[in-house]
C-alpha positions in Angstrom: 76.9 41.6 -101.5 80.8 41.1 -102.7 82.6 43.7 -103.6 84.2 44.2 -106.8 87.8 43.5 -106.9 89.8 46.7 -108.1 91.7 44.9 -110.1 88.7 43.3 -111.9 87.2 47.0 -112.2 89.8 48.7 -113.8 90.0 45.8 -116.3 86.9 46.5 -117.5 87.0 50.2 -117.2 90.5 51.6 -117.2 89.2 55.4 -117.4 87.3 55.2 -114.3 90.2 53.8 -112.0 92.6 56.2 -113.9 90.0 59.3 -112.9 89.8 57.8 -109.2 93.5 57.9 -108.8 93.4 61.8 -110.3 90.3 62.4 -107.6 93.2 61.2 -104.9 95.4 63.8 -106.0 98.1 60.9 -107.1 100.4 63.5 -108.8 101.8 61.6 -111.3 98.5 60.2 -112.6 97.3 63.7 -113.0 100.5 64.5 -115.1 100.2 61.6 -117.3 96.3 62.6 -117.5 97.4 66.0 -118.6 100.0 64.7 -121.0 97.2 62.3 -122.7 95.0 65.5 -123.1 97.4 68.0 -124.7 98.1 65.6 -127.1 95.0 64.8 -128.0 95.3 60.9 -127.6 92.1 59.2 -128.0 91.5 58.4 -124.7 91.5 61.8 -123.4 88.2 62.5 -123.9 86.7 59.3 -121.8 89.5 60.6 -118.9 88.1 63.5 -119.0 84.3 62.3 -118.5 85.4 60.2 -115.7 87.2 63.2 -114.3 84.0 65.5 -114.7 81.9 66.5 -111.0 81.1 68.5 -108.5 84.3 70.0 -107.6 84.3 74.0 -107.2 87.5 75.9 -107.6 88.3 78.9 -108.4 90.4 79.8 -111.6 91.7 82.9 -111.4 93.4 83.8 -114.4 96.6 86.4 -115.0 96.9 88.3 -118.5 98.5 91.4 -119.4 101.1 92.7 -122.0 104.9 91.1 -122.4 107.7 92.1 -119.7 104.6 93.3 -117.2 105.9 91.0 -114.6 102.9 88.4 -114.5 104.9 85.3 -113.3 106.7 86.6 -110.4 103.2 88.2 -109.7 101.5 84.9 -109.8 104.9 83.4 -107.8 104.3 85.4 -105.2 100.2 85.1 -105.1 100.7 81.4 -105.2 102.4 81.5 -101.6 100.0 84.2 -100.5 97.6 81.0 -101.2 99.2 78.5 -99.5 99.9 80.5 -96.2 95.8 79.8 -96.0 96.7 76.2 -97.0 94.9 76.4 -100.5 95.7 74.4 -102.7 97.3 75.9 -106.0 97.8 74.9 -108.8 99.2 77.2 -111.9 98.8 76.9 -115.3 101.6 78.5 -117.0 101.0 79.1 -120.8 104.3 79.8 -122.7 105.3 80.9 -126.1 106.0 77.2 -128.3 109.4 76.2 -129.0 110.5 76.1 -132.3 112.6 73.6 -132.3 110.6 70.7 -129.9 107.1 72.2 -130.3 106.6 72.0 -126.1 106.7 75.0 -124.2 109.4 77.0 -123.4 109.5 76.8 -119.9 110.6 80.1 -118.9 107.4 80.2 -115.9 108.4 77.1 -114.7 111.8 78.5 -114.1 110.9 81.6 -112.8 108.5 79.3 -110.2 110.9 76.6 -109.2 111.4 77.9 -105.2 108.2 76.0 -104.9 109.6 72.0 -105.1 108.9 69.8 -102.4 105.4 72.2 -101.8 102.4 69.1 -101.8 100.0 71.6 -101.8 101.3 73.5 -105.1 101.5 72.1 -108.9 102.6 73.4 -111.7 101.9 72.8 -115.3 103.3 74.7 -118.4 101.4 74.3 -121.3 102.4 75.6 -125.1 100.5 77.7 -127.2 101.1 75.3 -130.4 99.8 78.2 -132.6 96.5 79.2 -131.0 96.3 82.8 -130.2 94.2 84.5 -127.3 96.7 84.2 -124.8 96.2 80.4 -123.9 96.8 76.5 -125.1 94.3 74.9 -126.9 93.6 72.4 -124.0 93.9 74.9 -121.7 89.9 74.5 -120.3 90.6 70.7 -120.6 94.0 70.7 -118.2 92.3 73.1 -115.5 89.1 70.3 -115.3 91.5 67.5 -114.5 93.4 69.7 -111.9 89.7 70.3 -110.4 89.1 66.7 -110.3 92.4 66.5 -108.5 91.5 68.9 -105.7 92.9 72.1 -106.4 91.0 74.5 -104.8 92.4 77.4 -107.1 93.9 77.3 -110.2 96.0 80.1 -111.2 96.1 80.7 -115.3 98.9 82.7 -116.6 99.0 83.6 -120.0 101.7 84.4 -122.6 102.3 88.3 -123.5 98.9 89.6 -124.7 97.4 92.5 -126.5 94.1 94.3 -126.9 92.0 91.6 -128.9 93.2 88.3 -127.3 90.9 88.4 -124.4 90.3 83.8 -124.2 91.7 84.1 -120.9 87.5 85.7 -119.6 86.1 82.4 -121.2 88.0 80.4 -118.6 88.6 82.4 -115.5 86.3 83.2 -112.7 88.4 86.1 -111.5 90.4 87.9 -114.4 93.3 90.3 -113.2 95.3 92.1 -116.3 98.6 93.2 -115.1 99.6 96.6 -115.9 103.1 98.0 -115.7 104.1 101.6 -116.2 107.3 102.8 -118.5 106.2 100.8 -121.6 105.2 104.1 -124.0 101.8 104.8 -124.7 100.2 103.7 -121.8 96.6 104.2 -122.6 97.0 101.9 -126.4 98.4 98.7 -123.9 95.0 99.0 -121.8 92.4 100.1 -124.1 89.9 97.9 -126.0 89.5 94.1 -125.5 91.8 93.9 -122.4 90.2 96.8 -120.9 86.9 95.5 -120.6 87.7 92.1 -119.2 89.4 93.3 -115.8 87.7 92.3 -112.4 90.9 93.4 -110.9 93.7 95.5 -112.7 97.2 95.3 -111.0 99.9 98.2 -112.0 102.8 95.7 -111.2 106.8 97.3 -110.8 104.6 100.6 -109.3 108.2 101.2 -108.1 108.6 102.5 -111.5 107.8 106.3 -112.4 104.9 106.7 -114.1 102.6 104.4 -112.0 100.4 107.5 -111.0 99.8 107.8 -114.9 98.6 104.5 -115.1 96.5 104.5 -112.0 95.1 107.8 -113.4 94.6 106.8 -117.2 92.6 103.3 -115.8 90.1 105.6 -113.6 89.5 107.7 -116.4 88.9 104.7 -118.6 86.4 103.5 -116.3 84.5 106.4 -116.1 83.8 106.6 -119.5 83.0 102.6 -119.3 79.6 102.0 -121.4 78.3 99.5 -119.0 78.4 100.1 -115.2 77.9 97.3 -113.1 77.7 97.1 -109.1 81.7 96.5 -109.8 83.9 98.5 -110.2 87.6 96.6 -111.2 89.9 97.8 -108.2 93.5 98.9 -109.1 96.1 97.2 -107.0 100.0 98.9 -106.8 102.6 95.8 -106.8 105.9 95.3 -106.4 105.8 91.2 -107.4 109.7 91.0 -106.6 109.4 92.2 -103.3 105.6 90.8 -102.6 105.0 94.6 -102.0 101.1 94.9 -102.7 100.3 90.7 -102.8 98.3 91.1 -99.9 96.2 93.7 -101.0 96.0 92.2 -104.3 94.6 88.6 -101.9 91.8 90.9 -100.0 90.6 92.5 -103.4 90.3 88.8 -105.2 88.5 87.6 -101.9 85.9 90.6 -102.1 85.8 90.1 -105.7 85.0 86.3 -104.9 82.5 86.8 -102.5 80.5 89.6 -105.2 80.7 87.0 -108.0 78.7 84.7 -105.6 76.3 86.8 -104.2 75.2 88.3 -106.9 74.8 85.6 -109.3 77.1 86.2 -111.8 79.3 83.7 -111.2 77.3 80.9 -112.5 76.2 83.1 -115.4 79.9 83.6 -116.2 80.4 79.6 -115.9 77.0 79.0 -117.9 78.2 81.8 -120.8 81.7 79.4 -121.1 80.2 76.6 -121.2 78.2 77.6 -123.4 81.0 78.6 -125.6 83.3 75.5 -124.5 80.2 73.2 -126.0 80.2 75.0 -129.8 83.7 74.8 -129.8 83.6 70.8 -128.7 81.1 70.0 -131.1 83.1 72.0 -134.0 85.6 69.5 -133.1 83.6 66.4 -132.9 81.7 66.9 -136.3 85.7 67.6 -138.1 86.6 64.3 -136.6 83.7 62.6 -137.9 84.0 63.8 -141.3 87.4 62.4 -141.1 86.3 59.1 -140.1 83.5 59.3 -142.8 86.1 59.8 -145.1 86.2 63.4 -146.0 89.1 64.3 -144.6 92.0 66.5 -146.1 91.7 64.6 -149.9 88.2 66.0 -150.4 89.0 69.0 -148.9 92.0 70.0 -150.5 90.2 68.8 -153.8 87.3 71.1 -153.1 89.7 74.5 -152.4 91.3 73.5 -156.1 88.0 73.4 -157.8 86.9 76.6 -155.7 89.9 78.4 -157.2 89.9 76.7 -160.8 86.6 75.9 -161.5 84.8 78.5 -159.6 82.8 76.0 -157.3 80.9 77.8 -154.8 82.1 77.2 -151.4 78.6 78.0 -149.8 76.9 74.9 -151.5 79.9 72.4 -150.8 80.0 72.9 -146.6 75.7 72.6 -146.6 76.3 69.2 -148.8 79.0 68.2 -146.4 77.4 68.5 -143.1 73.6 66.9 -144.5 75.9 64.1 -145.6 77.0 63.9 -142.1 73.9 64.2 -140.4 72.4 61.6 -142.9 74.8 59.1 -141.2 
């Protein structure tokens, strides 16, 4: 039987060799791939079908308040990585500019004694206004950087506090970073954040007060409403130094290896899916009230009747969506 001609192929399906060069690991195709997604171009979501499979990495994700220390910690985890030869890539989610809307690439900075490192990538990615800690296409940029063979994936997100807890939905493995000497210690780790930790690392433990921390986190625990056969381990860093990166390594290995054996790692990959789909359909059915016509016009003229002529709200969305399902 011939063989088709490459050439011919990716005529008639541009997508698919696009993905193939991503499966590769051609660098720049990934970044142009990641570039397509964040800003929503229409192809991105055909890319990202052809990029969809049966690759397995890990994504371990970094969260934690402002100042705590989380790049240099995920600096200096990323070369723990690669001394195995994993292959890393980061997902560095910074506050958005102002001025250009893009990220302001402070983690990129902080990062750059990795060039000329095959085996690490490095992606910053801007908030554009959603909260939680993370980018909009954040789920999206880690899938093509599975596709493109990176066996963990390392999510760091912007400063955040007790209810922005999106970073869980994404990561296998989610280590908050605690540091001590930031006032009340016990309001920065209580609530949301609290609950989420597989791993917590007191980072700068250098620092007085690190013993407070340790101690307060314990306590915490204790008094934890669910008990599990897990119990979050608290790791002492010093990310400047690399004091503690080791340690930190062991603990996400045995944390790893529990998620697996136990089952809850494809119950935690079935939950955010799960949650990814709602959200993906939310978008598709906006889009296709757009394209039906709907869009911001009727909108905008239905929030001025709400407000002046008292139309009820809970009638207009139902009439909306049968209209949409009519077809």
């Amino acid at each position: 039987m011939k063989q088709p001609n490459p050439e011919q192929e990716r005529f008639v399906d541009p997508h698919m060799s696009f993905a193939r060069q991503i499966r590769a690991g051609n660098v720049r195709a990934l970044s142009r791939a990641i570039s397509l997604v964040e800003n929503s171009s229409p192809e991105a979501t055909a890319l990202l079908a052809a990029c969809h499979g049966a690759a397995d990495s890990i994504k371990l994700g970094f969260t934690g308040a402002p100042g705590a220390g989380k790049s240099t910690l995920v600096d200096q985890f990323a070369r723990r990585l690669r001394k195995d030869s994993e292959r890393v890539g980061i997902v560095a989610v910074d506050p958005t500019s102002p001025f250009s809307g893009g990220a302001i690439l402070g983690d990129r900075i902080r990062m750059g004694g990795h060039q000329g490192d095959a085996g690490l990538y490095i992606r910053s990615m801007a908030t554009r206004g959603f909260l939680g800690g993370l980018a909009g296409k954040t789920a999206d940029v880690c899938a093509l950087m599975e596709a493109a063979g990176w066996n963990r994936i390392l999510v760091e997100t912007v400063g955040v506090g007790q209810d922005e807890v999106d970073i869980v939905r994404l990561a296998d493995v989610t280590i908050v970073v605690l540091v001590p000497g930031m006032g009340d210690d016990v309001q920065s780790i209580k609530a949301g954040i609290m609950e989420i930790a597989d791993i917590f690392v007191i980072n700068k433990c250098d620092r007085e007060g690190a013993d407070r921390v340790e101690q307060e986190v314990k306590a915490m625990q204790s008094l934890a409403m669910e008990h599990t056969d897990w119990t979050a381990p608290i790791v002492r860093t010093v990310a400047t130094s690399g004091e503690g990166v080791d340690s930190l390594h062991a603990e996400v290995a045995k944390c790893i290896e529990y998620l697996r054996s136990s089952g809850r790692l494809q119950k935690k990959r079935i939950s955010a899916w799960r949650q990814r789909l709602e959200q993906m359909l939310r978008e598709e059915m906006l889009l296709e009230l757009e394209a039906r016509g709907f869009a911001r016009e009727r909108l905008d003229q239905a929030a001025t009747e709400i407000v002046e002529s008292n139309r009820n709200p809970y009638e207009f969305v139902p009439q909306m969506l049968r209209e949409l399902l009519r077809g």
